[in-house]
Each structure stands twice: as structure tokens, then as C-alpha cells.
C-alpha positions in Angstrom: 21.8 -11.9 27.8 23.8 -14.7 27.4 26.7 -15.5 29.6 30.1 -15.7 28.3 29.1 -13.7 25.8 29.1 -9.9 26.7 27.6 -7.3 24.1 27.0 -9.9 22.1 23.9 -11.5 23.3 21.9 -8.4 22.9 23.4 -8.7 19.6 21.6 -11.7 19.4 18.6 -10.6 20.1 18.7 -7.5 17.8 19.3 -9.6 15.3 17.0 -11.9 15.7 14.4 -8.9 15.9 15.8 -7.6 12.7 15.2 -11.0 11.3 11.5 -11.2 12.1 10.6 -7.7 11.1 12.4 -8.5 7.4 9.7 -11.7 7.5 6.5 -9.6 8.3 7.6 -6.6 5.6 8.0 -9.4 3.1 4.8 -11.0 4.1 3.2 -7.7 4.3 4.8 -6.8 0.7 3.0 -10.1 -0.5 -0.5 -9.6 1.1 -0.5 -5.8 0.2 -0.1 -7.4 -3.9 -3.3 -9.2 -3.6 -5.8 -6.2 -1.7 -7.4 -4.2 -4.1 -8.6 -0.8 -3.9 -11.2 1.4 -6.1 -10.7 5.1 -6.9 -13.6 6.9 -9.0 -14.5 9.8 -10.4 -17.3 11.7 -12.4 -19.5 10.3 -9.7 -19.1 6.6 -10.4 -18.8 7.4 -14.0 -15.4 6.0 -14.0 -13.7 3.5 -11.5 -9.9 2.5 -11.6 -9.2 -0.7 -9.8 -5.5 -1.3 -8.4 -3.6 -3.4 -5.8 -2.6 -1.5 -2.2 1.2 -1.7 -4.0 -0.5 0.7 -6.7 -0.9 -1.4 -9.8 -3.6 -0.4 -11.7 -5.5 -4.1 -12.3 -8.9 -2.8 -13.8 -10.5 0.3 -15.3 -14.6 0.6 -15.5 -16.2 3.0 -17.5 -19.8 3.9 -18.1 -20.7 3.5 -21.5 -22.9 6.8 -21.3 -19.7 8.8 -21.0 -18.9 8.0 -25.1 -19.6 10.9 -27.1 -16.9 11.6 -29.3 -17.1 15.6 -28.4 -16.6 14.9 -24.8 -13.3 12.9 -25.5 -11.0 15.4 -23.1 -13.9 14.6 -20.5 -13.5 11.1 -20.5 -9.5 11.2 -20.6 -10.0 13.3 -17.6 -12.5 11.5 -15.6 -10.5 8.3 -16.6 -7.1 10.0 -15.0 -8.9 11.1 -11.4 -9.9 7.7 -11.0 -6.9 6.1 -11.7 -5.5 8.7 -9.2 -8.2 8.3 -6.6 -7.3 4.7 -6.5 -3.7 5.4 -6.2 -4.3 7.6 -3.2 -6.5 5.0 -2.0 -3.3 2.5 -2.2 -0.8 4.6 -0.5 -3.1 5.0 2.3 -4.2 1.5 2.9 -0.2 0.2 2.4 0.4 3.2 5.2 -2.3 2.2 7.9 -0.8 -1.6 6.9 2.7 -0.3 7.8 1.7 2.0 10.7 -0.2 -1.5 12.1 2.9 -3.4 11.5 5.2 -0.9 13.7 3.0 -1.2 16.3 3.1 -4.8 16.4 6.7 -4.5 16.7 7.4 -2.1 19.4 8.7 0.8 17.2 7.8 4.4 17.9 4.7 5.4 16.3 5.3 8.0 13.1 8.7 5.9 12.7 8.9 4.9 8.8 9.3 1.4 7.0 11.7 0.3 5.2 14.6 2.1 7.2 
């Protein structure tokens, strides 16, 4: 604490802790844009592509999979993947977050952003 200044250097500090966890969310935020992540789905038949944040970047589909009376099929195939890789996201951008928290101190189970 510093003198003179009561309550207010712990203050300070919290503050200054504050500070530096804003800095690694943000920095997290930014490297969580550019990991990717695949989800797939009629056993490789279709993958969906998308950042840890959960933007969809790419979708690959085997060209086998075209036959116009298997069109529901294929819309469905194409919509597990894309929510494979979405689970896929949530759970990196969690075990990113859950790292994070550790690094600072906080409780485990705690969640970011307040």
C-alpha cells in the first residue's frame, strides 16, 4: 500500500489488475479470431471450417455426396458439420478462457467477461 494514501493504494493495485486482465481478454479476443477449428460430419463427408470466435471461414464437401435425390442428406450432413465445428469453437475459446483465469489468480469455474 502506499503511504499517505489509505484505501486508496489497494485501489491502485485493483486497478491496475483490472487493467491488465482487459489487455489479455483483448489479446485473447484477437488470437482466438485467427485459430481455426474443423467440425465434420457423415464421416468426413462434410467438414465446416471456423475461427475459435465461431465464424464459419470454410465449408468442404465430398463431391460423391451430389445426387440430386439425396439433397435433404446433404443439407443435413452440411448443418452437423457446421455445428460440430461450432461446438468445437466454444470449447477451445473456453479451455482459452479457463487458461487465462488461471494465469490470473481467479477462482477456477469463475466466468469471463464479468
Amino acid at each position: 500500500m502506499i503511504k499517505g494514501l489509505g484505501g486508496f493504494g489497494d485501489m491502485a493495485k485493483m486497478m491496475k489488475t483490472a487493467k491488465e486482465m482487459q489487455d489479455k481478454m483483448a489479446q485473447m479476443q484477437e488470437d482466438l479470431a485467427s485459430v481455426t477449428v474443423t467440425g465434420e460430419s457423415g464421416a468426413g463427408l462434410v467438414k465446416a471450417t471456423c475461427t475459435a470466435k465461431g465464424e464459419l471461414t470454410a465449408l468442404e464437401i465430398d463431391p460423391s455426396i451430389f445426387v440430386p435425390s439425396e439433397k435433404e442428406v446433404v443439407e443435413d450432413l452440411i448443418l452437423a458439420a457446421i455445428k460440430d465445428a461450432q461446438r468445437a469453437a466454444e470449447a477451445r475459446m473456453q479451455s482459452e478462457m479457463a487458461r487465462m483465469s488461471e494465469g490470473l489468480g481467479l477462482p477456477p469455474g469463475m466466468k469471463l467477461p464479468f
